[in-house]
DRENDO-1510 file (C-alpha; in Angstrom, 1 decimal, always signed):
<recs>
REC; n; res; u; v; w
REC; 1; UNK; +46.2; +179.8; +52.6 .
REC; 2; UNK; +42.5; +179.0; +51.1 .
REC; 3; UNK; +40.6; +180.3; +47.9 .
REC; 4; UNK; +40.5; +184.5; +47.4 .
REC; 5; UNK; +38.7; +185.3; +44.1 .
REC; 6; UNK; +40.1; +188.1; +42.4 .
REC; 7; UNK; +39.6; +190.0; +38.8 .
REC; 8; UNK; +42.5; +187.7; +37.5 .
REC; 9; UNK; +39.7; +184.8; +37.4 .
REC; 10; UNK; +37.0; +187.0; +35.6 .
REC; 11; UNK; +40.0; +188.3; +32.8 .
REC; 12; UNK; +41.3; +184.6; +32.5 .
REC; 13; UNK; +37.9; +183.1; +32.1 .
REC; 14; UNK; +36.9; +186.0; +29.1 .
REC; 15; UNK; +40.2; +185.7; +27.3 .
REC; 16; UNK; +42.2; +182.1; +28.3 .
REC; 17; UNK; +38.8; +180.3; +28.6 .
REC; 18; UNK; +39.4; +179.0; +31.6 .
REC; 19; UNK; +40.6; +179.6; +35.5 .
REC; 20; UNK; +41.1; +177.7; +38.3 .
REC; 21; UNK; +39.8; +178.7; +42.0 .
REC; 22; UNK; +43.2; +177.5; +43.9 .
REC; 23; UNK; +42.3; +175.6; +47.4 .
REC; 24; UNK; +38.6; +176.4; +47.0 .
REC; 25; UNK; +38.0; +172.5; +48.7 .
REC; 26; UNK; +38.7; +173.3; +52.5 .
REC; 27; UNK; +40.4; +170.1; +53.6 .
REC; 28; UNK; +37.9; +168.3; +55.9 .
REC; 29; UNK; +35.8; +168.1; +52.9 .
REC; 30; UNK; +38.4; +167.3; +51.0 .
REC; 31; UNK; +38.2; +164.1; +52.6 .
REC; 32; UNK; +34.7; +163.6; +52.7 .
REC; 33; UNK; +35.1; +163.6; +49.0 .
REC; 34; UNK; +37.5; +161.4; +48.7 .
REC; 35; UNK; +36.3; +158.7; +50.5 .
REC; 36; UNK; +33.1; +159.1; +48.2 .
REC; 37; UNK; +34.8; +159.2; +44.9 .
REC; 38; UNK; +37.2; +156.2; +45.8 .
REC; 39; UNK; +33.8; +154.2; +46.8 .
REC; 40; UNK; +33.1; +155.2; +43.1 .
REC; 41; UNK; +36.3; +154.2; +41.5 .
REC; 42; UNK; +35.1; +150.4; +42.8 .
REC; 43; UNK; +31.3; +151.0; +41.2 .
REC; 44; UNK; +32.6; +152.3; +38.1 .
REC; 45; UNK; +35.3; +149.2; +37.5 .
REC; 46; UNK; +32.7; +146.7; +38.3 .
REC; 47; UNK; +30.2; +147.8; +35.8 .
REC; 48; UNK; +32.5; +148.8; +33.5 .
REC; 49; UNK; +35.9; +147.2; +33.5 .
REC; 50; UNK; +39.3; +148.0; +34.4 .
REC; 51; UNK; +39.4; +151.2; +31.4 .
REC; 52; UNK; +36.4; +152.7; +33.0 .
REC; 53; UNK; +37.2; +156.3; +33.4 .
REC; 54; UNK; +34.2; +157.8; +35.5 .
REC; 55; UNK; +31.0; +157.1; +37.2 .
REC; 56; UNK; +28.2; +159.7; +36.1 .
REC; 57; UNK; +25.8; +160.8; +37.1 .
REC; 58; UNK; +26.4; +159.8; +40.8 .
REC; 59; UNK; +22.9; +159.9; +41.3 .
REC; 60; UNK; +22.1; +156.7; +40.0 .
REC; 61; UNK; +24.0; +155.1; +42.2 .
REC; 62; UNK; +22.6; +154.1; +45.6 .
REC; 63; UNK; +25.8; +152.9; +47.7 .
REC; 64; UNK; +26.9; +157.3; +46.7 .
REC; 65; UNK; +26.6; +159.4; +49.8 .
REC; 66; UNK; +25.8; +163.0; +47.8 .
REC; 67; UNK; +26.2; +164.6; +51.2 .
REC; 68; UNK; +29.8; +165.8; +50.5 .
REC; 69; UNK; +28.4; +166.8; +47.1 .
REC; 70; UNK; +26.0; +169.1; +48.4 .
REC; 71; UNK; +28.2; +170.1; +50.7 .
REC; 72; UNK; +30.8; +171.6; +48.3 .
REC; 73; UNK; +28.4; +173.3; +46.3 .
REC; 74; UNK; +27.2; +174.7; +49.5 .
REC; 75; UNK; +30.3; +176.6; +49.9 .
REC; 76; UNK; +29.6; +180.4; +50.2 .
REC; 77; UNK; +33.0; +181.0; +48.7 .
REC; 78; UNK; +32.0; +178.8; +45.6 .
REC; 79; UNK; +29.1; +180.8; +45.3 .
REC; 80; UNK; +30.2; +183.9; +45.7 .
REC; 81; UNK; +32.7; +183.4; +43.0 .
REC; 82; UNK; +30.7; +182.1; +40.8 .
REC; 83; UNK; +28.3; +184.9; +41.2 .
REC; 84; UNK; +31.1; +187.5; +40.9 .
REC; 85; UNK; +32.4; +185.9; +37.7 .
REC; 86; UNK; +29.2; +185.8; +35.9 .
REC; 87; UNK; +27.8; +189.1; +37.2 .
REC; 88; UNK; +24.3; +188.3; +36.9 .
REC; 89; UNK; +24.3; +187.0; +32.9 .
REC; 90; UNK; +22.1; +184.0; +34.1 .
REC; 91; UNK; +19.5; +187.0; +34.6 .
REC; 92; UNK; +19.3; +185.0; +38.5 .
REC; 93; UNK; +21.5; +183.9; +41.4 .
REC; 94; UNK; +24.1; +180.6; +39.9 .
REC; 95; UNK; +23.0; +177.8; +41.4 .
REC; 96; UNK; +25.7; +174.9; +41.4 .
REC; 97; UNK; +23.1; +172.4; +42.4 .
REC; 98; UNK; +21.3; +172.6; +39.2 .
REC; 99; UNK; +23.2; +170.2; +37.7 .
REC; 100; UNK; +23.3; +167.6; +40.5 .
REC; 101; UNK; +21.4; +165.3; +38.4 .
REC; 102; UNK; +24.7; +165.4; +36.0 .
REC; 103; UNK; +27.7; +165.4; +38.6 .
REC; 104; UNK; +29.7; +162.4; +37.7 .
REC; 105; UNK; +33.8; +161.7; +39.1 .
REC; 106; UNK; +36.4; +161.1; +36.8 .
REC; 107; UNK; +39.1; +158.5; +36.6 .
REC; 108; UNK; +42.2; +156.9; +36.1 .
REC; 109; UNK; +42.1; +153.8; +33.7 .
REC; 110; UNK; +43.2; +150.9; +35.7 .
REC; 111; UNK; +44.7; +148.9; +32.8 .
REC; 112; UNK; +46.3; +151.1; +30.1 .
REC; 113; UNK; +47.2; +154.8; +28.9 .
REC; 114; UNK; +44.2; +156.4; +27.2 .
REC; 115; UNK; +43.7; +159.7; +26.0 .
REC; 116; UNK; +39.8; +161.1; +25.0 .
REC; 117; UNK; +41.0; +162.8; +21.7 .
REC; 118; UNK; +41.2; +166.9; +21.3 .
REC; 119; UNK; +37.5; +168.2; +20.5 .
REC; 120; UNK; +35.2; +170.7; +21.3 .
REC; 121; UNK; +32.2; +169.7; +23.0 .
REC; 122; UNK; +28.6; +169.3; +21.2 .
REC; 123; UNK; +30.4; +170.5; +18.0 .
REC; 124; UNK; +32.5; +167.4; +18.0 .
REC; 125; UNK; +30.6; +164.7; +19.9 .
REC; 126; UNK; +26.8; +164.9; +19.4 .
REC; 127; UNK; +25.3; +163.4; +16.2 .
REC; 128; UNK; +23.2; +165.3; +14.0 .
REC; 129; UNK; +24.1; +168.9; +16.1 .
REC; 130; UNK; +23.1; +171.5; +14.6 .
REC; 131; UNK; +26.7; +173.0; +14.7 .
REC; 132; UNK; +25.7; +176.5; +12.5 .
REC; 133; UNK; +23.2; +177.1; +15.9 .
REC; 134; UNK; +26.2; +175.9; +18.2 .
REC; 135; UNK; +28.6; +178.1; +16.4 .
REC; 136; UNK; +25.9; +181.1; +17.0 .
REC; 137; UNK; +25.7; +180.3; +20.5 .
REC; 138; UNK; +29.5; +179.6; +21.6 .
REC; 139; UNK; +30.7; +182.6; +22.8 .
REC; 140; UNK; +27.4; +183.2; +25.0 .
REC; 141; UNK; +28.6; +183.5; +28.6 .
REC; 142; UNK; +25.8; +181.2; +29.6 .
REC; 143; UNK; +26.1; +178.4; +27.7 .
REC; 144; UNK; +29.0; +175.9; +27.6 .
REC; 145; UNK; +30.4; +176.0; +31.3 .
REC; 146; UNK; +32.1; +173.2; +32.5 .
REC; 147; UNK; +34.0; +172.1; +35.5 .
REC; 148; UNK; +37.0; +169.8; +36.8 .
REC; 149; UNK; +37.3; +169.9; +40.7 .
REC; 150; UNK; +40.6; +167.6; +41.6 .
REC; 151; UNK; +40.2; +165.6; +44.7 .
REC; 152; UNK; +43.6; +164.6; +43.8 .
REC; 153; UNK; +46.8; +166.4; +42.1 .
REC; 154; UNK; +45.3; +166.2; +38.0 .
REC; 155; UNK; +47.4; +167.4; +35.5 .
REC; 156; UNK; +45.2; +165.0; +32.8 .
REC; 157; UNK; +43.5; +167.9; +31.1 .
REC; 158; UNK; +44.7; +170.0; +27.8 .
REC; 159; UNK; +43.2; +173.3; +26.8 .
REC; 160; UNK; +44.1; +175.3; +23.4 .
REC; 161; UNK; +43.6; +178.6; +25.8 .
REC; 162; UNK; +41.2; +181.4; +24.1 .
REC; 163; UNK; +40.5; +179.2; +21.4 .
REC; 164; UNK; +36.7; +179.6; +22.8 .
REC; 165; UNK; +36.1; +182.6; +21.2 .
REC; 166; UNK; +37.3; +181.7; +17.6 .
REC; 167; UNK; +36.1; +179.3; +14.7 .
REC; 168; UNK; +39.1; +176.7; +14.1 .
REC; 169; UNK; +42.9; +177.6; +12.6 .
REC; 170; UNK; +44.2; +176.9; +9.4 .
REC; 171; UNK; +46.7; +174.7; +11.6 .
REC; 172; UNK; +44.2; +173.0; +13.6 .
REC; 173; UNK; +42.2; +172.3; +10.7 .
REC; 174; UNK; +45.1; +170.9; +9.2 .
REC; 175; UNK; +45.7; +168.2; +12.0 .
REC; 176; UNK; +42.1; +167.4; +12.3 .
REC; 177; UNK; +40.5; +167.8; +9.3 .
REC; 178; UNK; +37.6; +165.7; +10.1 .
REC; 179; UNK; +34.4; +165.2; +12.6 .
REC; 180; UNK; +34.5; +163.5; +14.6 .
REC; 181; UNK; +38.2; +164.1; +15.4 .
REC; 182; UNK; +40.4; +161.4; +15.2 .
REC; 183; UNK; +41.4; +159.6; +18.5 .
REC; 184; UNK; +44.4; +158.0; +19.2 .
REC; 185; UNK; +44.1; +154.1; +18.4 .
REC; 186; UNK; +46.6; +151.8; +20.4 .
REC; 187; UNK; +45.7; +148.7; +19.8 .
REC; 188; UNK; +48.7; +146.3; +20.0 .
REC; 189; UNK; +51.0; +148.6; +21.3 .
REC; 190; UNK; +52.4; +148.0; +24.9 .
REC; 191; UNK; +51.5; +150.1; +27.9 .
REC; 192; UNK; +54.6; +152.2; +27.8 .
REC; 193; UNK; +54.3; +152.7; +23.6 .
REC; 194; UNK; +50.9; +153.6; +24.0 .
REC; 195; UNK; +51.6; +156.1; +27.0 .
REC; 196; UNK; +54.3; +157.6; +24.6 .
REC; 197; UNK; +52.0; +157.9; +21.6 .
REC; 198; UNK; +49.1; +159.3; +23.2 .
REC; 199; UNK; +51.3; +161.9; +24.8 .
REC; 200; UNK; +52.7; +162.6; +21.3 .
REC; 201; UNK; +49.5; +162.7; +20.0 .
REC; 202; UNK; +48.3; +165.3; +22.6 .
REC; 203; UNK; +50.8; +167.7; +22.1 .
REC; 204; UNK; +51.1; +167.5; +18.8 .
REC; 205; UNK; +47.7; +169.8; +19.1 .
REC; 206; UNK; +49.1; +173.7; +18.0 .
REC; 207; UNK; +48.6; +175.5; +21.0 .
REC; 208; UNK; +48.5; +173.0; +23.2 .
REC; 209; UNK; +48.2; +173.5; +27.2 .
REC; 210; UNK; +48.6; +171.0; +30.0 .
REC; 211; UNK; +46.4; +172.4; +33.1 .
REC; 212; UNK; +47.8; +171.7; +36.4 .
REC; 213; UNK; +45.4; +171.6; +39.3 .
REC; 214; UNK; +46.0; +170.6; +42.7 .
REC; 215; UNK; +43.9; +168.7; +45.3 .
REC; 216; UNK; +41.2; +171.3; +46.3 .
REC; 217; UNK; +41.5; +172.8; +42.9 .
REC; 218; UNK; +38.1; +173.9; +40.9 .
REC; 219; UNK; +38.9; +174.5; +37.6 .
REC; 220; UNK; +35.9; +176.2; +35.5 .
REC; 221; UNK; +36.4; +176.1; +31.1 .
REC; 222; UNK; +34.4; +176.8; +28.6 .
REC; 223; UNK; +33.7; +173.8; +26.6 .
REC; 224; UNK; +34.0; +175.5; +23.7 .
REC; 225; UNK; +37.9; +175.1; +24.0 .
REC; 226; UNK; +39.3; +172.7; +22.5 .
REC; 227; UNK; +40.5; +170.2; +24.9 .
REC; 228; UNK; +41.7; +166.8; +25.5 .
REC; 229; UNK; +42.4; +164.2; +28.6 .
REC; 230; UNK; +45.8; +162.1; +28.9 .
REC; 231; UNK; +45.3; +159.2; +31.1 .
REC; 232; UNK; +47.9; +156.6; +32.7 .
REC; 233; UNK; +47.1; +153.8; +35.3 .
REC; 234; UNK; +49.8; +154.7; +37.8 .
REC; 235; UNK; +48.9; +158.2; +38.2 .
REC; 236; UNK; +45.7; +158.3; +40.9 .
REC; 237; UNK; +42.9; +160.5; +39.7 .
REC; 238; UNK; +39.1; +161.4; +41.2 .
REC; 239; UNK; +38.0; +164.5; +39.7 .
REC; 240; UNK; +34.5; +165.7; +40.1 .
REC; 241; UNK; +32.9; +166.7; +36.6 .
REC; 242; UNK; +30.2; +168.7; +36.4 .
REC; 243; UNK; +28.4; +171.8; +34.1 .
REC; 244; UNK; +27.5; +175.5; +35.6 .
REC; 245; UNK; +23.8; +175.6; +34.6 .
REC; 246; UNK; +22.0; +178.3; +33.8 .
REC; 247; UNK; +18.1; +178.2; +32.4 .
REC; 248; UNK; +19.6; +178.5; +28.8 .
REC; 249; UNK; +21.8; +176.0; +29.0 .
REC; 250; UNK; +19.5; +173.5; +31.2 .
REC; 251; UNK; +17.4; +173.7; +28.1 .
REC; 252; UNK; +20.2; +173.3; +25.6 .
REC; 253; UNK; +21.9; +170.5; +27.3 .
REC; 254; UNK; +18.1; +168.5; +27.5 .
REC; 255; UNK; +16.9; +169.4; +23.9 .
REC; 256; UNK; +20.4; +170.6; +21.7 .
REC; 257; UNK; +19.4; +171.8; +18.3 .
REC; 258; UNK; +19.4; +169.3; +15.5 .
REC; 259; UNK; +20.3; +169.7; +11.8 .
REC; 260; UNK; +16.8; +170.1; +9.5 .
REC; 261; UNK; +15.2; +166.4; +9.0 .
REC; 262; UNK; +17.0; +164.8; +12.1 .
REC; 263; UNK; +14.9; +162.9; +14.5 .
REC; 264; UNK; +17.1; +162.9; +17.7 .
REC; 265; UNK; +20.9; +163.5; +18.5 .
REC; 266; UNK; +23.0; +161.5; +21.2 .
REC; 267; UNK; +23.6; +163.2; +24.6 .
REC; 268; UNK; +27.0; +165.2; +24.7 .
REC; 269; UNK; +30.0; +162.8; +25.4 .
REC; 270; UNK; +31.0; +163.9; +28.1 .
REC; 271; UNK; +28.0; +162.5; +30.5 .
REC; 272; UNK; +28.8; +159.2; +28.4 .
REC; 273; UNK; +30.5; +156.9; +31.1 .
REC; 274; UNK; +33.0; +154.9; +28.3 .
REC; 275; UNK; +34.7; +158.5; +27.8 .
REC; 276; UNK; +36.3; +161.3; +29.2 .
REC; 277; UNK; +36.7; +164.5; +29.3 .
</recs>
């Protein structure tokens, strides 16, 4: 039926955190994209092994074709939405190719179940953040955008929905008490008692939410939410990951505010390649 952007997105995105733009990928492009991202599954496994779980950023990467790439945030109905769910809060037109220089594709571990641990971006995975300035900042509608577009059915990602607009519960504090956030450890274990406990581990998260997206599927979160990734080898994944930039956050993501007499901080984890997100 294709992609029709109603007021549903806009409410979802302000109160859930999150909303997906159903069949925004028309399906010629579709395949374009797919052919591109399964090139990349190749790249990523010979550089980094059979657990590597994306390529990123693409960029670097001479045998990538970026045409498809640019083609998709070419889309006048990606624009469009994203214009009409921001309503001019960038103070400018949204420009999904700001982040080109980021775009990276998730995906499945070839050897064993893995999951990336429940966090909250920057908060949870940058050292020396400044997380009394991130805090501040978090429920600012131009910071903190994030995006999962499924070139394949993904059902990987977990959300705690609205939990962007709040510090941490009494309950969530109780299961992770401490940063960073514990991840699940399976070391010894065999494939299917590891794919067990990292599945117990992920909903044992109060709250918890499993996101369902289908190929074509554009799903745009707040990385403020707490969220996790569940991973196992026989399920195919290639999900393009990628940040809605605006000027604020382009300057946030290159320069993130440090805690008083810290040099330098680590880049967010989810541009690291050995995780996920």
């Amino acid at each position: 039926m294709g992609f029709e952007f109603t007021d549903t997105h806009i409410n979802e995105y302000h109160q859930l955190g999150f909303t997906v733009f159903r069949d925004l990928v028309p399906p010629s492009l579709l395949g374009d994209l797919r052919r591109e991202a399964d090139k990349g599954r190749v790249i990523a496994r010979q550089v980094r092994g059979e657990q590597a779980q994306r390529l990123q950023p693409l960029v670097k990467y001479s045998e990538m074709d970026m045409k498809p790439f640019d083609d998709l945030y070419d889309l006048p109905a990606l624009q469009d939405a994203l214009n009409r769910l921001f309503a001019g809060a960038f103070g400018a037109p949204v420009d999904p190719h700001a982040s080109r220089g980021l775009t990276g594709v998730l995906y499945e571990p070839a050897g064993r179940p893995w999951s990336c641990g429940w966090h909250r971006d920057w908060r949870d995975n940058v050292r020396a953040l400044d997380v009394a300035e991130w805090e501040r900042r978090m429920g600012d509608i131009q910071m903190f955008n994030q995006i999962n577009c499924a070139l394949y059915d993904d059902s990987c990602t977990w959300v705690v929905p609205g939990s962007h607009l709040r510090r941490d519960t009494p309950g969530e504090v109780r299961r992770f008490p401490e940063r960073p956030t514990q991840k699940p450890v399976t070391e010894g274990m065999s494939a299917e008692e590891a794919e067990r406990f990292c599945r117990d581990y992920t909903v044992s998260m109060p709250g918890a939410f499993q996101a369902h997206l289908n190929a074509g599927d554009y799903m745009l979160y707040r990385n403020t939410l707490w969220h996790s990734g569940n991973y196992v080898p026989y399920r195919r994944r290639a999900t393009i990951h990628d940040a809605v930039f605006s000027e604020a956050y382009q300057a946030f993501f290159k320069k993130p505010p440090l805690r008083p007499n810290q040099a330098d901080g680590s880049p967010p984890d989810w541009i690291n390649p050995n995780t996920n997100g």
